[in-house]
N, C-alpha and C positions, 0 to 999 in steps of 0.2 A: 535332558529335560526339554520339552517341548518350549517352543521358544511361540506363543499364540497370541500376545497381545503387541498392539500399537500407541504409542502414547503419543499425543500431539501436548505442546503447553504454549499459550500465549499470556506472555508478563504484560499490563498494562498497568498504569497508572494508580488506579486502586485495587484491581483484583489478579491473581493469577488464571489464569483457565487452563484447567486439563481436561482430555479427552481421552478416551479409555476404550481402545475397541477390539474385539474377541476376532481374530482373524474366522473363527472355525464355527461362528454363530453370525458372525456379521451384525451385532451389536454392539451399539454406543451408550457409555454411560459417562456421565460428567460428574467433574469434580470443580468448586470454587473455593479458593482460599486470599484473605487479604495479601498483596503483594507487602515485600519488606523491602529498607534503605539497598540491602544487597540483595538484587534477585534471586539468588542461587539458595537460599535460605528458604526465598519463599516457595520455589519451585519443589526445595526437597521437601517441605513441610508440607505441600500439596500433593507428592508422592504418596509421603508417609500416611496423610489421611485419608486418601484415596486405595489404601490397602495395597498399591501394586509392589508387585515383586518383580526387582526389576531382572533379574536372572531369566525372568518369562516375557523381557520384553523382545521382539526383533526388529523395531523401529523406533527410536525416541526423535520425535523433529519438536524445533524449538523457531517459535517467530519472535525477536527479542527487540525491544529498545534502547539498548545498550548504546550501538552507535548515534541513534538519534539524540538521543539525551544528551551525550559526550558533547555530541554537537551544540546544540541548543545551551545549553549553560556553559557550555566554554569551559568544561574541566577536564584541560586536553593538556598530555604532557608536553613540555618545549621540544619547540619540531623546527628543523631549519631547511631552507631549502636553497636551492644552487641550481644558479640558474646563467647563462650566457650574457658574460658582461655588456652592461649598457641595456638591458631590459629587468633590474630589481624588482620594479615597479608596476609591474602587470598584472598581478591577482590584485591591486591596490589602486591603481587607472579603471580597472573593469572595463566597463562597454560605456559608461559616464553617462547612467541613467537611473533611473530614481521610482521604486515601488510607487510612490505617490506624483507623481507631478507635478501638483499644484502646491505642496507642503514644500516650502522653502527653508523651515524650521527643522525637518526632520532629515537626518543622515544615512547614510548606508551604513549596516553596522562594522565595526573593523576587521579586516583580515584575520584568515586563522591564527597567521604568523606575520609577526612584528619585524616593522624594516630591519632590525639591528642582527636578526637570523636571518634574512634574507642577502647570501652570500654569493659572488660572481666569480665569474676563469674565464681567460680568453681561449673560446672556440666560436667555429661557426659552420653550418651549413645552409647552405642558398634554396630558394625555394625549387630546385628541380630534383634536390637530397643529394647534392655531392658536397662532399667534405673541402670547404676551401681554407679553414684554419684546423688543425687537428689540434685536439683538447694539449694541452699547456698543463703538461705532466707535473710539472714542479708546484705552478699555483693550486694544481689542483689536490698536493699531499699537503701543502701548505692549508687551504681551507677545511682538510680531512683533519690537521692538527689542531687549528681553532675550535672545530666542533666536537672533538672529544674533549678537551680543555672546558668546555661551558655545561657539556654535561648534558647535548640532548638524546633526546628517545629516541627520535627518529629523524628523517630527512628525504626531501623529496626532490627529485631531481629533474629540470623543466629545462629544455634548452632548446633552442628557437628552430624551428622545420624538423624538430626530429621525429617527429611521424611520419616524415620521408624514409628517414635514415637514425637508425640510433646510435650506432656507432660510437659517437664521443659519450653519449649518456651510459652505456655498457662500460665504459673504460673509468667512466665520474667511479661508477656504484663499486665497479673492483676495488680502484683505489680508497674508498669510503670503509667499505666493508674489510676490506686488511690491518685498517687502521682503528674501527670499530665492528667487530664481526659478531657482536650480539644487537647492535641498533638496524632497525627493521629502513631498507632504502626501497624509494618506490621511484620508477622514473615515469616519465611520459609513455616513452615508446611502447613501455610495456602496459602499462595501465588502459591509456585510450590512446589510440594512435591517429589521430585524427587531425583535419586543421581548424584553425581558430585556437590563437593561444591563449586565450584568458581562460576559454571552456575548458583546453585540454589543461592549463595549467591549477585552476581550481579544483578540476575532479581528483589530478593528481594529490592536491596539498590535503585534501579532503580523506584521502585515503591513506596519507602519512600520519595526519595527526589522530585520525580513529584507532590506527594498528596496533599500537601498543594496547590500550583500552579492551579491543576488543579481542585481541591474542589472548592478554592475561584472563580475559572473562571467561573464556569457550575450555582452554585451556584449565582451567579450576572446578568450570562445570562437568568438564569430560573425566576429571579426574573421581570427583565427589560420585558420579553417577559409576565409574568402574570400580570404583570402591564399594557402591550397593549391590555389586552384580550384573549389571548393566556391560556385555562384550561385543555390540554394535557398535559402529559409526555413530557420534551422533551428527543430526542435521539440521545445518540451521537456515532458516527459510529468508531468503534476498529479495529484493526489490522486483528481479524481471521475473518473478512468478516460478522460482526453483529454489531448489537447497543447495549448499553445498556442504564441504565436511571443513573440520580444521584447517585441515592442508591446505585449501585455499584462501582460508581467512586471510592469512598471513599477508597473500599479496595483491589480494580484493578484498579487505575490510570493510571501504566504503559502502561494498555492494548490501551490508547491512542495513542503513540508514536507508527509515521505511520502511524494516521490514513487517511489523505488524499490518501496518494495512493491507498489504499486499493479501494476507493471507485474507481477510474478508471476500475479498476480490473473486480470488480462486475457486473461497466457497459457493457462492453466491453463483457463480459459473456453474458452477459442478451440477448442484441442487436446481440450477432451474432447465439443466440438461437431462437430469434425471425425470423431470417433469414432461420435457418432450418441446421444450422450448431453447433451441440455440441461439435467438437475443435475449438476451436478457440486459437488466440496469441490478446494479446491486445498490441499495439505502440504507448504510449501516449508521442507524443514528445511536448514538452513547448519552454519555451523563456531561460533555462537554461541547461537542462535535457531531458533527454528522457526515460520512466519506463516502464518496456515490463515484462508481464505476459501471462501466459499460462491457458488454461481450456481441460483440457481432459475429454471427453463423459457427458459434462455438469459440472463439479466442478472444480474448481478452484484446480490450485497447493499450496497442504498446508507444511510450514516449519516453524522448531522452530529455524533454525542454525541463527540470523540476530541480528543485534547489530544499534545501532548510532552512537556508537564513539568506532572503531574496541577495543577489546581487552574487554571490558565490556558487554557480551550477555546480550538478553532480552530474556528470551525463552517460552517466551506465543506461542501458536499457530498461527500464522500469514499466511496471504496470500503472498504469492510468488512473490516478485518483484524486479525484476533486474533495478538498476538507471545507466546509464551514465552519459556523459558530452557533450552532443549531444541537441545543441536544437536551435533553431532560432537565438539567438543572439551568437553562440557560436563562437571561433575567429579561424583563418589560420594561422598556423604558421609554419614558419619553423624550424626543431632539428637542434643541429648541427652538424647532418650524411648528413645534406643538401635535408632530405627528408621534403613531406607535409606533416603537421598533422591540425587535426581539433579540438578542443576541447583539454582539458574540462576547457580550459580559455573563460570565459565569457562576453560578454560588458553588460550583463546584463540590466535592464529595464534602467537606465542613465549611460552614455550616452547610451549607444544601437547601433544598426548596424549605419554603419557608414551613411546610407543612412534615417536616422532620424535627421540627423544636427545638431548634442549636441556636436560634435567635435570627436570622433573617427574618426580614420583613418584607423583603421584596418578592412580588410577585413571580412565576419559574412556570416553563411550561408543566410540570409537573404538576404544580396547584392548581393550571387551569384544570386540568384532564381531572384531576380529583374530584373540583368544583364543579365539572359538568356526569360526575359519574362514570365518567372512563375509566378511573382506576381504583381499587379497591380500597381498603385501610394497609395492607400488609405488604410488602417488597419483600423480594431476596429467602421467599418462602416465611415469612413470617419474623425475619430477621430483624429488617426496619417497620417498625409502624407508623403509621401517618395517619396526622391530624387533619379530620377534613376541615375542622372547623376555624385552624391558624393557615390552611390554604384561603379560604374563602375570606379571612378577613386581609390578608396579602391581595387578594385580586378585587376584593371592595374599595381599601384605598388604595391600592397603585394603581389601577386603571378604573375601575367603574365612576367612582366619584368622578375625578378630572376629566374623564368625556363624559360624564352624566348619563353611562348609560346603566341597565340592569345588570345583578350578577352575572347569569352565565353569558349576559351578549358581550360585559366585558374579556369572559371565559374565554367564549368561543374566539373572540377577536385574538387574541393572544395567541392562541391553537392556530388561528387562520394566517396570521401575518408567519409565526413559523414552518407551515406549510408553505407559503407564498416565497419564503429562500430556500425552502428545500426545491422547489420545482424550479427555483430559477436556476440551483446549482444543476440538476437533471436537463435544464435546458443546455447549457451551457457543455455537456459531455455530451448529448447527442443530438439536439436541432443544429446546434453553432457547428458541430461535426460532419454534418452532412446525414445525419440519422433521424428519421420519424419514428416517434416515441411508439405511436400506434404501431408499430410494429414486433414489440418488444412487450417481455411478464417484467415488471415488481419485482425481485425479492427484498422483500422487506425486514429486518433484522435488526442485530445490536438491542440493548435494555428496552430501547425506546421506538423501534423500525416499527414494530407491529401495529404500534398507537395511532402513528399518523400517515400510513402506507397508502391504506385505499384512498384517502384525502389528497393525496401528491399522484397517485395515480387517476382520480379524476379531473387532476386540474391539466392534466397536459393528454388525457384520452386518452390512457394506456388500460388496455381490458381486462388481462388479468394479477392482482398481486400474490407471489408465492410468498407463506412463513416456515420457515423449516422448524424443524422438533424443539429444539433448544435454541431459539435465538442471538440469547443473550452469551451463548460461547459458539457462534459460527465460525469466529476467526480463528480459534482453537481450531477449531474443527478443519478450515482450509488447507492446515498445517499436514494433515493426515492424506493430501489429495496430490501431493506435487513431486515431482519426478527432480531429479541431477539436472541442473540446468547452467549453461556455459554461453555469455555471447562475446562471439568475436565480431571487431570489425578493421578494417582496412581503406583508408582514403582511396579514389580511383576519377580523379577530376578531366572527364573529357567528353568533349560532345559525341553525340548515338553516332553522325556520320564520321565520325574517324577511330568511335571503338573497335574492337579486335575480339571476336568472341576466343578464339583462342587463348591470350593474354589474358582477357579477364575469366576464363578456366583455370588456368596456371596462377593465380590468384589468388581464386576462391582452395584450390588443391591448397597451399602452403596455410590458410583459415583452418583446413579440414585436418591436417596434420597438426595444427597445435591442438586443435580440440581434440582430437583422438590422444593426444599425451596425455589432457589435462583428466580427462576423464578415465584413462587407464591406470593415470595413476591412484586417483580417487577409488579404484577397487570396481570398476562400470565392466560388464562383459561385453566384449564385441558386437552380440546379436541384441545388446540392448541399448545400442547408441541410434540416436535419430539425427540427423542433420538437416535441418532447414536452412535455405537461402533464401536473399533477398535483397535487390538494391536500391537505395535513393536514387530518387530521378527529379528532376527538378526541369523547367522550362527555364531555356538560357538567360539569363539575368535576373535569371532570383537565388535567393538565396535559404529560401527554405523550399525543403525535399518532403519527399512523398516517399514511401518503401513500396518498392513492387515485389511480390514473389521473384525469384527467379529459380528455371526448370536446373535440373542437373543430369549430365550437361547443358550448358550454355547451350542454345540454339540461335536462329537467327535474331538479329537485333532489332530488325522491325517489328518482331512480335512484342519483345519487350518495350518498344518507343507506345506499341498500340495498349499495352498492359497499365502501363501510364498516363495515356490519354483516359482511356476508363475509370481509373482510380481519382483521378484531378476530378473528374466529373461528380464521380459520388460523393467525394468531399468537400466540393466547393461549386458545383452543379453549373459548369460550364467548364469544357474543354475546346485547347487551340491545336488541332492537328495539322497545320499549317509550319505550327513557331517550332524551332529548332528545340532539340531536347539534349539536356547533359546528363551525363552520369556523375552521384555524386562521391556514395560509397560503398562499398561493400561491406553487406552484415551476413553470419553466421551465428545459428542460435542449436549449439549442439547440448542434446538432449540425451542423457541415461535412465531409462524407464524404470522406474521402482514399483515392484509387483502391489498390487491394494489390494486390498482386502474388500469385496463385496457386499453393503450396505445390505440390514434386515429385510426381507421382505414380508410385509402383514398381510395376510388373508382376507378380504371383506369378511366382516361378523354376521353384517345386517341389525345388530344390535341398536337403538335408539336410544341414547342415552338421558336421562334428566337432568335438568338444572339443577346446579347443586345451591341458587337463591336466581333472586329476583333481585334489582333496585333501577329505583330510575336514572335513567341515562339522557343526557340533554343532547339533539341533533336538531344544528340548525334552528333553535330557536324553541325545539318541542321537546317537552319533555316525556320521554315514553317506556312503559312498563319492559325492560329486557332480561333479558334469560342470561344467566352466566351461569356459563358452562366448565370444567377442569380440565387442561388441554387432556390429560392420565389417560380421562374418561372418554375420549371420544376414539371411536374407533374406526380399522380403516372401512370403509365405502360408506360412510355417514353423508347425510347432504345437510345442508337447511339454508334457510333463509335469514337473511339478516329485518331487526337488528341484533346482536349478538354479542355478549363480552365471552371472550377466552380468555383462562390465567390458567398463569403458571410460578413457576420457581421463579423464573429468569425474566419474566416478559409478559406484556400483558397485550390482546390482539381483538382489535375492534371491526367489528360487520358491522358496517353502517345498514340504515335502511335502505333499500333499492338493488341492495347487493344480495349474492349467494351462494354461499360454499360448500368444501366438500374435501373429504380426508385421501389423500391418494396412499397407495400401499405402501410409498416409504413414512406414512404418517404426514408428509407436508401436508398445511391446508392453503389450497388454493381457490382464493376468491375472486368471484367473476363479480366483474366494477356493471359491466353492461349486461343487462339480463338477454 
């Protein structure tokens, strides 16, 4: 049986999203279905109504919040960890700094895992990685007996410089696992091997207590799915912008948490490369949030600095993405300096804006866009209806009365202060980055991107915005675009004049052999592995790094010192070719290419389509007679002129006036902000 469809599924919060794409037609069809308590229910229910058969699939990838949740509400099984007498207290000390500052009331929240499972052995190794205590074999079966006695899941093992040398931490996990050989052990050395122990020792505990959670998950899903038919891998999509399979969950679980966003990310890259644009900004705004990511010259922005719950890093590799409190249902409120603010209080999916009828009152960007005509009566195709007229009476008293000003100027104002944190999160990923926005497309995206796209693209003079076909499931859709992806990294602390391109060859080789296991074992063919390098560099006394490419082979070192200088420049727009340079680490990001499937391509028609109505739409203050159009209806090489409403299922996409658009042949419409 021909094996011709691909399915991507992203679980979110209210809705599932699947994608559905015909290898052999190069067509995408979507499916929405309510998410449920237990994912896996909702995913197969959105199989099942989606008609596919999964016997006919030969790609199932999954972007899941399993891990993030686990995280976030703390419904994490008892997890212990062991760690080198006389340091208990490290993921608990942190870096002894505070998300807020100036809040002296408010706490860091608590460790994953509670002092009384945070358990000790005498060992030790020095920070050059030679072993001057060897692990203390007896305490250590001794602590192996305590923790099967108490009965935890898992245990993760943190001992001091062993990402020199792991050594004692391999002899912990033997004796752990002899003594408990179904409890999942994660050490350092193997996890992140890096220095700074608070980071490396939180990413580890991070990834002990997700493991269980997310083993049992993948593991139920894989099963449910070979039971429909389903004889693929399935894949589930991580944080640095790749999948991996079960086999790896097991011992990068972590690498989960975040996985959703990322896949926005991916898409948003992809679609605006399709368009002929390698920067791009992605602005996926939702019913809660708004997550805005960046791609320069076709890659996404990579960072490890990101956490869930401030003050405990995760420091895998990750794609770059800034969250607000910017999104559809998000509320107006007044401080009490007597200014407007918007967000990041939420009416969220119930009640909802208040022009949903579930009983809020408060005004939502949602009611403003009603109230000015931006969006229609109908959502989610007809599914929700909305009341313009319990919108309108939400933005008369929460905001027009109290500033005294008219309907839609309180409308607009509400619109505008929510645009006004969207552009500052955009500023923030790529002015404070060292990136000019005018250099760079929109895509615009999620329930609510389309709405306020061109508006955040002309507040920071970015020219053009892309919406792709279905907005409202692009991060579905990223899921279908990502390849096997594995990053290694290796400490390597020495200044450029007394590196060893040799050594750091020999190196980078022992990086390139584990990834070649990890990915052979994963089922990856040899001619479809890619290996990127690249190393942190930093100017000598500082302590944050910059990644340079590095060539393969290693070449001379001065190229590399001068590769650095360039990169400090464009991200911080002054470089010191004088000041002495370190090396900080070695990274490897090995890559298994997974064949894709070739998106539809549509014909120009030349057909002009009609408005399927007319109503007034408020811009800026006028109110003016606009044309809505059905995204169905419009075909490819259409142009026009704004102003213009586009609706759809998923999403609804405004041409202001002064703008002008136009259908490209994968169906995107991209609108040019500056004529």
């Amino acid at each position: 049986m021909a094996q011709n469809l691909r399915v991507a599924v992203d679980v979110g919060g209210t809705f599932t999203d699947i994608c559905i794409m015909d290898e052999t037609t190069g067509l995408v069809r979507i499916e929405k279905t309510s998410s449920t308590r237990d994912p896996i229910e909702g995913i197969m229910g959105g199989v099942s109504k989606a008609g596919i058969d999964l016997s006919k699939v030969a790609l199932f990838s999954h972007g899941t919040t399993i891990a993030t949740n686990a995280l976030i509400t703390r419904r994490l099984p008892r997890t212990a960890v062991v760690t080198t007498k006389g340091f208990r207290d490290v993921i608990e000390i942190r870096r002894a700094n505070k998300e807020d500052l100036w809040d002296t009331y408010k706490d860091v929240v608590r460790p994953y895992v509670p002092r009384r499972d945070r358990l000790t052995v005498p060992e030790r190794v020095d920070a050059a990685g030679t072993v001057i205590e060897p692990l203390d074999v007896e305490a250590a079966r001794s602590v192996a007996r305590i923790l099967k006695r108490r009965g935890v899941a898992a245990v993760a093992v943190c001992f001091m410089n062993a990402y020199l040398n792991g050594a004692n931490e391999r002899a912990m996990r033997d004796i752990l696992l002899a003594e408990m050989p179904d409890v999942p052990v994660s050490i350092s050395s193997q996890v992140l091997p890096e220095i700074f122990e608070h980071e490396r020792f939180s990413t580890t505990v991070a990834n002990a207590v997700v493991s269980p959670v997310v083993v049992n998950y993948t593991s139920r899903l894989g099963e449910r799915l070979a039971d429909e038919g389903y004889t693929r891998d399935l894949l589930l999509l991580h944080t640095g912008g790749g999948v991996m399979t079960p086999a790896s969950v097991k011992d990068f679980a972590a690498r989960l948490a975040g996985s959703g966003i990322a896949a926005g990310a991916i898409a948003s890259r992809h679609i605006a490369g399709l368009c002929g644009f390698p920067n791009s900004i992605g602005l996926d705004m939702g019913g809660t949030s708004t997550d805005v990511s960046l791609a320069y010259e076709g890659q996404s922005r990579i960072t490890k600095d990101w956490h869930i719950e401030f003050g405990y890093p995760i420091r895998f590799a990750s794609i770059e993405v800034l969250t607000i409190g910017a999104g559809g249902g998000s509320l107006a409120w007044t401080d009490p300096a007597g200014s407007l603010r918007n967000g990041p209080q939420s009416a969220g999916a119930y009640p909802g804006p208040a022009c949903y009828g579930n009983g809020n009152a408060q005004p939502t960007n949602t009611d403003a866009n009603v109230t000015l005509g931006r969006l229609g009566t109908d959502l989610a195709g007809g599914k929700v209806k909305l009341d313009p007229e319990l919108a309108r009476q939400a933005v008369e008293g929460g905001v027009a009365k109290p500033f005294g000003l008219g309907l839609h100027e309180a409308a607009d104002a509400i619109v505008k202060v929510a645009n006004a944190n969207m552009s500052d999160a955009v500023r923030l990923i790529s002015i404070s980055r060292g990136y000019d926005p005018r250099d760079f497309a929109l895509v615009a995206f999620g329930g609510a991107g389309a709405l306020h796209g061109v508006d955040v693209a002309r507040e920071l003079a970015i020219p053009v915005v892309i919406v792709p076909p279905n907005p409202g499931v692009t991060s579905a859709l990223g899921c279908l675009l990502v390849d096997m992806q594995h990053d290694f990294s290796q400490s390597c602390m020495v200044d450029a004049t007394d590196a060893d391109a040799t050594g750091i060859e020999t190196q980078f080789a022992e990086l390139e052999k584990a990834a070649l296991a990890r990915l052979t074992h994963e089922g990856v063919a040899q001619r479809d592995i890619v290996l990127q390098r690249s190393i942190d560099m930093m100017y000598r006394g500082q302590w944050r790094s910059l990644a340079v490419n590095a060539p393969r082979p290693i070449g001379a070192i001065a190229d590399l010192v001068q590769s650095f200088h360039a990169e400090h420049q464009r991200e911080y727009n002054f470089r010191r070719d004088s000041a002495p340079v370190s090396f900080f680490r070695l990274n490897l990001k090995a890559v298994g290419v997974v064949p894709k499937a070739e998106f539809a391509v549509h014909a120009p028609t030349g057909a002009s389509p009609e408005p399927v109505s007319r109503r007034r739409v408020w811009f800026e203050g006028s109110g003016l007679d606009t044309p809505v159009y059905r995204r169905d209806d419009l075909p490819c090489g259409f142009s026009f002129q704004g102003p213009a409403i586009i609706e759809q299922v998923d999403a609804t996409t405004v041409v202001p006036p002064g703008a002008s658009a136009e259908v490209d042949k994968y169906l995107n419409i991209i609108i040019r902000v500056k004529e």
